[in-house]
Every structure is written in C-alpha cells, then in structure tokens.
C-alpha positions as a Markdown table, in Angstrom:
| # | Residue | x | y | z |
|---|---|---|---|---|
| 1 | Unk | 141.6 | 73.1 | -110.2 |
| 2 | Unk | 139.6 | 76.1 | -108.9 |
| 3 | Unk | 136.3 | 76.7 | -111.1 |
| 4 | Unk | 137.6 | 80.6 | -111.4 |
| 5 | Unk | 137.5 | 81.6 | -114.6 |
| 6 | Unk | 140.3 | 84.4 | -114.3 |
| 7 | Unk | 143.5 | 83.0 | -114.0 |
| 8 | Unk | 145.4 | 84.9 | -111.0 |
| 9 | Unk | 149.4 | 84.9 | -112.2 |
| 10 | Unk | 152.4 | 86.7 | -110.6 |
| 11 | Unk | 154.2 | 89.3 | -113.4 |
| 12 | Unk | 157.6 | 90.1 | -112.4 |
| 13 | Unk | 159.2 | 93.3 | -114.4 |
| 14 | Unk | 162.7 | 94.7 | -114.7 |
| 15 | Unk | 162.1 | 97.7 | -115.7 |
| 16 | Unk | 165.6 | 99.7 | -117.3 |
| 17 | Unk | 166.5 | 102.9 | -118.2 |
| 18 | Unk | 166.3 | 106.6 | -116.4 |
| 19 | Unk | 163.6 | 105.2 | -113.5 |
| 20 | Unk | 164.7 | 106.3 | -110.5 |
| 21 | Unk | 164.5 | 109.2 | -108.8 |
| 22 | Unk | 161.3 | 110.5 | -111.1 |
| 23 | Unk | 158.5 | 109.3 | -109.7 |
| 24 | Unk | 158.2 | 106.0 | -111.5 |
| 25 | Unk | 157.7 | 103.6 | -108.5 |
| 26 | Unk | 154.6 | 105.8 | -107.5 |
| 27 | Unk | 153.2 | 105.9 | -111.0 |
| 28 | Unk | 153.3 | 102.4 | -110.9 |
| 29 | Unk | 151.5 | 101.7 | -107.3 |
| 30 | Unk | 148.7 | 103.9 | -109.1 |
| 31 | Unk | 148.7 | 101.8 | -111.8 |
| 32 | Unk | 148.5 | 98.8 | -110.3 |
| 33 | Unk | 146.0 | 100.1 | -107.8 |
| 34 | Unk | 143.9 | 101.4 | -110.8 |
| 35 | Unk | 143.6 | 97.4 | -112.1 |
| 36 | Unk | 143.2 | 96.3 | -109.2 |
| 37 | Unk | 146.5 | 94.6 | -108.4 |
| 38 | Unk | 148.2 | 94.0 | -105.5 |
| 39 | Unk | 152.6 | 94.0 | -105.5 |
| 40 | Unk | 155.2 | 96.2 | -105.1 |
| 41 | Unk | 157.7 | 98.7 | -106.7 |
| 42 | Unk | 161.1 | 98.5 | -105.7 |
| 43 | Unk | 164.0 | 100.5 | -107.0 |
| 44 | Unk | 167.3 | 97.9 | -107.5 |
| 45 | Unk | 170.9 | 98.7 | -106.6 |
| 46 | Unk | 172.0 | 98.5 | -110.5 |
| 47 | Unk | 169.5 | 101.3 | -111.5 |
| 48 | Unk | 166.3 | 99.3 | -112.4 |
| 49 | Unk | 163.2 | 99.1 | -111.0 |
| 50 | Unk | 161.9 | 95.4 | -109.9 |
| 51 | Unk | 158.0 | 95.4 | -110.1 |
| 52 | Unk | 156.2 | 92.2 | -108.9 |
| 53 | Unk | 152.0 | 92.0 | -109.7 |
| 54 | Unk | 149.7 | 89.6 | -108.5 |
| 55 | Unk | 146.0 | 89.6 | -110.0 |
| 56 | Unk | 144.2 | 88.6 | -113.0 |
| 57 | Unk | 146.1 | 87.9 | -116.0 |
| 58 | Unk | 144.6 | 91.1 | -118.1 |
| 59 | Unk | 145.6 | 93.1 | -115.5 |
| 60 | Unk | 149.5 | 91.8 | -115.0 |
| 61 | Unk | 149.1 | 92.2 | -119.2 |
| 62 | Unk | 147.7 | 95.5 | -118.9 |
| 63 | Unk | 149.8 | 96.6 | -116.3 |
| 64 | Unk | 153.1 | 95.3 | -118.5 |
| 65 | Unk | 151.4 | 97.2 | -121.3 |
| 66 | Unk | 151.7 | 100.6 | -119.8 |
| 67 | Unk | 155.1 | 99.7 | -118.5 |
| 68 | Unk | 156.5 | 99.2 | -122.0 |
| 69 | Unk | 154.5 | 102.5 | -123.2 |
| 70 | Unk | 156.0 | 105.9 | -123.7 |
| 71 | Unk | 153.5 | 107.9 | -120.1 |
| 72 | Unk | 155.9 | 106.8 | -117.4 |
| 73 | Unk | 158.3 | 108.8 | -115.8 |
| 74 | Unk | 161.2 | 109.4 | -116.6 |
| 75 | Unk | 162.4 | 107.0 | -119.5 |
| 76 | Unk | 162.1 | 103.3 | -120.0 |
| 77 | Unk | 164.9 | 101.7 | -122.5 |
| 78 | Unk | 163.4 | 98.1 | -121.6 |
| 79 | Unk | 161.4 | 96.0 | -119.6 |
| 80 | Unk | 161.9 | 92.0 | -119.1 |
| 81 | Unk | 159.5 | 90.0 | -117.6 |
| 82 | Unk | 158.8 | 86.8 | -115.5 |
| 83 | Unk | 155.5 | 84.9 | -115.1 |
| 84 | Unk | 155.3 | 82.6 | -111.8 |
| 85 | Unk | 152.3 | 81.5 | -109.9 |
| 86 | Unk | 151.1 | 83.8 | -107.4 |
| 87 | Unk | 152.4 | 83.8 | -103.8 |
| 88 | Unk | 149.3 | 85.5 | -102.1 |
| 89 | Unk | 151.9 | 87.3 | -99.8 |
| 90 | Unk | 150.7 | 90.9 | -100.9 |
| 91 | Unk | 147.7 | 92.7 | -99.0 |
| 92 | Unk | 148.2 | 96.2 | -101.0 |
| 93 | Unk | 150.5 | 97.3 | -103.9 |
| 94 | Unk | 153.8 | 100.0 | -102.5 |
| 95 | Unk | 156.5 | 101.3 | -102.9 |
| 96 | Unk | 159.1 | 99.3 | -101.8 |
C-alpha cells in the first residue's frame, strides 16, 4: 500500500434534471479544476449529465457537494453516484 496519506478515488455522478444546454458541464470543469481534480463532463443521450472525478477523496466529496447544491446551472432534481478506484487515464478535466 502506498504510504500517501490522501486516498485518490474515482467519483462518478449522474447528474438529472434541466442540465443541458445551460452551461452546467463548464461550471463543473471550473469546479473540478478549482479542487484540483482531473475528469470530465459529458452530457448523456437521456438528458443527464455523466461526471467522472479522479483526485483526493475531499475533493470528489467536495465536488459531489456542490453538485447536489442549489449554484449550478440550470436545475438539478438528483444526483447518483459511484465510487471506483481511479483509472489515472485523465491528464486535465473537459467537457466531453
């Protein structure tokens, strides 16, 4: 086991409601930027948006955090999530 003492995790979010088409993918690059997290933002056929975080776990709970709050665009009904270990095949976090 590594002797980090900051566990890295993958968060994967489905993110529901009215978040397409207003802005929300961008908000969240800045977010994740902002805590230092690298992923992506990627709008789904059925409407959602499909956010996948790699970095410390504070941060993925941080990020999840502000996903679940009432500043993004547009308007989130829910938000499900997935926790996985990390795949280390993100350099940056985008818009997808």
């Amino acid at each position: 086991m590594s002797g980090n003492t900051d566990s890295t995790v993958r968060l994967i979010a489905w993110v529901q409601g009215e978040v397409q088409g207003v802005g929300f993918r961008w908000w969240t690059r800045s977010r994740g930027l902002e805590l230092g997290l690298v992923g992506q933002a990627r709008n789904l056929s059925d409407g959602r948006v499909a956010v996948t975080a790699e970095g410390d776990r504070a941060s993925c709970d941080r990020l999840l955090e502000l996903l679940r709050g009432g500043d993004t665009p547009g308007r989130v009904t829910s938000v499900s999530e997935q926790w996985a270990e990390p795949s280390g095949a993100f350099s940056g976090f985008v818009e997808a």
